[in-house]
N, C-alpha and C positions, 0 to 999 in steps of 0.2 A: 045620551045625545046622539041623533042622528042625522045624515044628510042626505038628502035630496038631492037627484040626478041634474046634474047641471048640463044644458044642450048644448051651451058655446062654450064649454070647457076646452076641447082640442082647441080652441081660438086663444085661449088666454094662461097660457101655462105659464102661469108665475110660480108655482112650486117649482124647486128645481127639485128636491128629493122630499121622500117622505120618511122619517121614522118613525119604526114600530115601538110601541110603547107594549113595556110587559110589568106593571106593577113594579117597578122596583128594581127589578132583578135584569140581568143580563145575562145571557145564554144565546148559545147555537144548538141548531137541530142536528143532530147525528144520523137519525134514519126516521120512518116513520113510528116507532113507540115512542120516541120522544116527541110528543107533538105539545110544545111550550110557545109562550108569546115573547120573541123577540125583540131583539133592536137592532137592526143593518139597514141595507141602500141594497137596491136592484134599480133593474130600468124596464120601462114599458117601450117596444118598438110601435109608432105608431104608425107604422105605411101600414098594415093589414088593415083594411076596411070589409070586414068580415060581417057579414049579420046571423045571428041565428032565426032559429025558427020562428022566435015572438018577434023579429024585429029589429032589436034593438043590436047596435054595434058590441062585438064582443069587448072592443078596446074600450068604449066608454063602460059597459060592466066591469071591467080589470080597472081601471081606475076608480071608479065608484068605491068598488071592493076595499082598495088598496086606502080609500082616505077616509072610511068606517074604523079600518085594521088601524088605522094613525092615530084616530078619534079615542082608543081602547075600546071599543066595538069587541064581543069572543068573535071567534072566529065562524061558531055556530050562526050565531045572531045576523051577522054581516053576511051569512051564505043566506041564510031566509029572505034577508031584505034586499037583494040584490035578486034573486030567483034561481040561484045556484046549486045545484047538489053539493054538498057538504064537503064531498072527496077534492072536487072539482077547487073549490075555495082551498083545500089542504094544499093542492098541485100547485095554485095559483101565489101564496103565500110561503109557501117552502121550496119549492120547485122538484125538482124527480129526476132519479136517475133511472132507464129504460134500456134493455139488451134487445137489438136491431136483431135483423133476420141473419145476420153473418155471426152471433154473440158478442157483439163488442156494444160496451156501454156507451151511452149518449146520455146527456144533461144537459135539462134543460134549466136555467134560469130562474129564480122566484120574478114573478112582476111588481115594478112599483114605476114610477111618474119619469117618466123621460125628461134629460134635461131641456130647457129651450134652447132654441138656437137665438144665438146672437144675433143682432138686428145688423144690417151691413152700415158702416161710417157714410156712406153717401145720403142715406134719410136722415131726418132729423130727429134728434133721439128727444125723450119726457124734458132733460136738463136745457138741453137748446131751447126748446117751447116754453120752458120756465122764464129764462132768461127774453126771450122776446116778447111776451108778455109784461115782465115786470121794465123792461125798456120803452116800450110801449105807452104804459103808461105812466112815464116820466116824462111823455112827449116826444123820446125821441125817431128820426126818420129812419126810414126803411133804408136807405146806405148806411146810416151808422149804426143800426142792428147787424146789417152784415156784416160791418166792419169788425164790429164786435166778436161775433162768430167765426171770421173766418170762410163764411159765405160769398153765393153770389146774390144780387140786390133782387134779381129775378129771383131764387129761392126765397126769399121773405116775404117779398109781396105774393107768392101765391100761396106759400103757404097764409099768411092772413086774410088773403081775397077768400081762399077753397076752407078753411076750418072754422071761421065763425060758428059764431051760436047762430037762432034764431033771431035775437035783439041786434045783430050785429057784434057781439062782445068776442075778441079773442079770451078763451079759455083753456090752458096745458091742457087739463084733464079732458075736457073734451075736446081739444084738436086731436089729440093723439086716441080716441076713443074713434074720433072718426076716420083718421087716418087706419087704423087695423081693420074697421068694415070696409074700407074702401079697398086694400090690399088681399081679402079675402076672395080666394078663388071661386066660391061656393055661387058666388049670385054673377059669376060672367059666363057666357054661350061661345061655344067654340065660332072657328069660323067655316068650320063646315056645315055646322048648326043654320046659321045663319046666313049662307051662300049654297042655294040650292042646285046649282048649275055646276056648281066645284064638287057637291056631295055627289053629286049623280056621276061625275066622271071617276074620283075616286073609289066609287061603289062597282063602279063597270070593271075596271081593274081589279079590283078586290075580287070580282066573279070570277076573273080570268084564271083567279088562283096567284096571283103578283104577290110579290112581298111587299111591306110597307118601305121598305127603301127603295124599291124597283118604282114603285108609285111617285114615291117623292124626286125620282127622276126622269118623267116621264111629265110632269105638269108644267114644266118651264116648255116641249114639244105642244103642249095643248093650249097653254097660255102666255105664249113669246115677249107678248108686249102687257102683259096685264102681271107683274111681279109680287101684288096684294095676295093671287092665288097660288101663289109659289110655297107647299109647306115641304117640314123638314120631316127627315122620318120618325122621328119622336110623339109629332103631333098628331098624326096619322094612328098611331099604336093608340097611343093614348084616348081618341076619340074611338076607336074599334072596340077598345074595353070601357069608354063611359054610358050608363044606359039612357043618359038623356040624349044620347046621339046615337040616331036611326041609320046605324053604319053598322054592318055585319060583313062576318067573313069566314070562307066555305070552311067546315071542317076540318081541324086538320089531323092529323095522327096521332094515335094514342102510342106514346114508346113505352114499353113496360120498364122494368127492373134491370140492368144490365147483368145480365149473367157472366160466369168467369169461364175463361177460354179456354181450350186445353191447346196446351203449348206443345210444341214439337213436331213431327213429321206425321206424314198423313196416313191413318191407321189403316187406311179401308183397302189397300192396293193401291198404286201408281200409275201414270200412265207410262206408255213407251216411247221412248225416241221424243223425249222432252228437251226443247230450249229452254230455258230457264232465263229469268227478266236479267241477271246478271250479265248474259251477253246481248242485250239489246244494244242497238245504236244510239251513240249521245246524241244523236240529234231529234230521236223521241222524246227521252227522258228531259231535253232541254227546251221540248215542245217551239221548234223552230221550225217546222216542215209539216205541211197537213199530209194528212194520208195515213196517219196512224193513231189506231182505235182500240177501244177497250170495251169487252163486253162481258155481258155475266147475263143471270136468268134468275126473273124475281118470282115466286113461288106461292102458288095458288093455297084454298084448302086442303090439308093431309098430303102436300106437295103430290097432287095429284093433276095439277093443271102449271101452265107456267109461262112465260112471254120473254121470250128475247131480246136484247137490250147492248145496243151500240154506239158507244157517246165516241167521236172525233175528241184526238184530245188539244189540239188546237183552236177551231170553231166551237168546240162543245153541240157539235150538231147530232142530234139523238135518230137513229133507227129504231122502232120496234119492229120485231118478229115476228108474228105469227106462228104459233108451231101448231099443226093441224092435228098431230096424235093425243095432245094433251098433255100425255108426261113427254122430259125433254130426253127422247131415245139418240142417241151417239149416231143412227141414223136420219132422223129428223130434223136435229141439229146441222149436221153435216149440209143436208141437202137446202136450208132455209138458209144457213149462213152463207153455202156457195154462190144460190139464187141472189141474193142482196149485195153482195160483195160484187159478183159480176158484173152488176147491173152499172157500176161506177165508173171512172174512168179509173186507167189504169194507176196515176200520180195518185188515185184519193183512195188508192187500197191497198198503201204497203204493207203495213204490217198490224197484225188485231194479240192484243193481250189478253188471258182471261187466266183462272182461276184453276185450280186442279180439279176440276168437277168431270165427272164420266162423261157427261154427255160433250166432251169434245174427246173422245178419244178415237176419232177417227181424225183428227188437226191434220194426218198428211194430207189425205185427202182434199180438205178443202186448199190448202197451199199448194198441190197439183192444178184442181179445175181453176182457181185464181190468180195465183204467182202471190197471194198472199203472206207473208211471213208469220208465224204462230209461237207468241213466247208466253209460257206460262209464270205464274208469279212464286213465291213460296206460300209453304201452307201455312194456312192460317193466319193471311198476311192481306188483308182487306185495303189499307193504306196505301197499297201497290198498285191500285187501282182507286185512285180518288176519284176521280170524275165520274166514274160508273156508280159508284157508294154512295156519290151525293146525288146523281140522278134518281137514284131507284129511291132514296127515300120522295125524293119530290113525286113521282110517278107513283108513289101508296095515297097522294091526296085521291089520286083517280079511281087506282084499284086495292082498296084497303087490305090488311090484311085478313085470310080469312072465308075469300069468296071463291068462285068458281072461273077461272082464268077462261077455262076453255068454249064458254060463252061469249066471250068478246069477239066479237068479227073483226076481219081485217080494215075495213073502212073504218071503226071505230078505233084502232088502234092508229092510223094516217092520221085522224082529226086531233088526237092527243099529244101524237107526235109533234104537229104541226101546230098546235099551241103554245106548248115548250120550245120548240126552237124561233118562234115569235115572240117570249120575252126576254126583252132587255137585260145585259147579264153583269153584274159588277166588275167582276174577274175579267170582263171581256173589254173594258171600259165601257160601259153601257152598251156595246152593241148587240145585235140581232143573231144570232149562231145562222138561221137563216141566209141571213145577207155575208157573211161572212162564206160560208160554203160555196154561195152562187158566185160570190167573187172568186174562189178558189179552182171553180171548175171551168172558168173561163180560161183558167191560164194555163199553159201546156205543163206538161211533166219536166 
């Protein structure tokens, strides 16, 4: 006996589990030589809405699979007629233990039928539809079905207005038959979908490089009195990754594999005449006073190119750099950091944090030409500098990793700059780093 792929199967999971049938006998699998037909319970996750190459969703294959393997389907048989590789159907019905890139094992799960979730107490469940039906027709009125239920009188009459038949007949089985297609996500259109003037403005943001929560607070500013266009940031994500909705969003960075750090002090040589973060002033560290900044240098291809990088840790207001020699030399550094620093008033450049990197190892210097303070962090202590860490990854959407830094001109780096500190920041309560800074530089030291 075999079955045939059912299309509104994820619609209707009345299996709560399935088991394996093995002739008789009952057994577990120990490793792959023992490949026997058991009898247990697993579960199918079903958020992955994966397709393979032919098409077809892998979840509804793994279930298919899995109620063949119920059916007493071999296992062979059940990988043919599903379109599986054999190995593939072993995986999916025994599940597999695998040694990760670090050798530690990982196991994964055999697949079988996810339980359903419970319907919530607020709809009305098969037994209430029964029972309204057979009330119904004894004659009795729509208050005293509620009554009966425990309802309200408006819930009865619509439910009997909205689930008739065709003839007009209430029927359980097909109220509730229609009640599941009408609850079905599948056949409704987002409202961006549908609202082309809301998609267009979401989509201009989205170009800007915004996050979808920056978006979703930024549409009550564009639609004050129209609250229908107000979405949340969930809805936003969710329409960016559905393909019926013409909403995309720029690239963003590929993070590989985290590698493991080496712990301890800094091998390469130190610098001299170091301040260290430990004597910084509390009133940096408690981010009460603008004028104190963090910077570092994000790194071209074969760190042969690189951009300088100054985030306020108050406003969050970002400088780039320009470094004209390409690598960042302890000279060029010096004299790009002084130039920018100077350029400020003197309240919004007290003191700049950075990293133990060479190319400040001329730091008196600039604390000479600017009254600057220079305190370095410990090593290998990235966290010490959050605002800088989380800038520089935002700044890889522009200049990915990989490329040639020293191609970028200085206009091009002002433009990016200046797009960044133009969006809205959560950490800032929604404000602008922009307009926060030009508040700042109004006011004296």
């Amino acid at each position: 006996m075999t079955a045939e792929p059912n299309p509104s199967f994820a619609a209707s999971l009345g299996q709560l589990t399935v088991q394996l049938k093995s002739h008789g006998a009952t057994s577990s699998r120990a490793d792959s030589s023992q490949r026997r037909n058991t009898e247990g319970y697993a579960e199918v996750a079903m958020g992955a809405q994966r397709k393979t190459r032919h098409g077809r969703m892998v979840v509804e294959k793994q279930e298919w699979f899995v109620r063949l393997i119920a059916q007493g389907v071999s296992n062979r048989q059940a990988c043919r007629i599903v379109g599986i590789n054999r190995r593939t159907g072993t995986r999916w019905r025994y599940g597999r233990t695998i040694l990760n890139r670090a050798g530690e094992p990982v196991h994964y799960p055999p697949v079988s039928l996810a339980a359903h979730k419970p319907r919530h107490t607020r709809y009305l469940s098969l037994a209430e539809r029964t029972t309204i039906a057979d009330l119904q027709r004894a004659g009795v009125g729509v208050r005293g079905i509620a009554d009966e239920l425990g309802r309200a009188a408006s819930t009865v009459s619509r439910e009997l207005r909205r689930n008739a038949d065709d003839q007009g007949r209430y029927l359980p089985a097909t109220a509730e038959r229609l009640t599941v297609e009408r609850q079905s996500r599948s056949s409704r259109t987002r409202h961006l979908a549908r609202d082309e003037q809301l998609c267009g403005v979401v989509a201009e943001l989205l170009g800007k490089r915004w996050s979808p929560e920056q978006v979703a607070h930024e549409l009550p500013v564009w639609f004050p009195d129209q609250p229908e266009r107000h979405l949340c940031t969930e809805s936003i994500y969710q329409a960016i990754y559905d393909p019926r909705t013409d909403l995309t969003r720029p690239a963003k960075r590929r993070r590989r594999r985290r590698r493991r750090r080496v712990q301890g002090l800094e091998r390469r040589g130190r610098l001299t005449a170091m301040t260290m973060i430990a004597d910084r002033p509390a009133e940096v560290t408690d981010r009460v006073q603008v004028g104190h900044w963090e910077g570092d240098c994000i790194m071209g291809a074969g760190n042969r190119s690189a951009i300088g990088t100054l985030v306020e840790r108050v406003t969050r207001f970002l400088i780039l750099i320009h470094v004209p020699t390409g690598r960042p030399t302890a000279e060029a550094m010096r004299d790009s950091i002084a130039d920018t620093l100077g350029a400020l008033a003197p309240h919004l450049r007290r003191t700049l944090t950075w990293d133990q990197g060479k190319e400040l190892a001329l730091h008196q210097q600039i604390t000479a030409r600017t009254g600057t303070r220079v305190f370095f962090c410990d090593a290998h202590s990235p966290w010490q500098r959050g605002s800088t860490e989380n800038m520089n990854g935002l700044l890889r959407d522009y200049f990915p990793k990989g490329i040639d830094l020293a191609h970028i001109s200085p206009a091009e780096l002002q433009r990016v700059a200046d797009e960044l500190n133009d969006r809205p920041r959560k950490t800032l309560g929604w404000a602008r780093p922009a307009n926060l800074i030009t508040d700042a530089a109004l006011k004296t030291a």
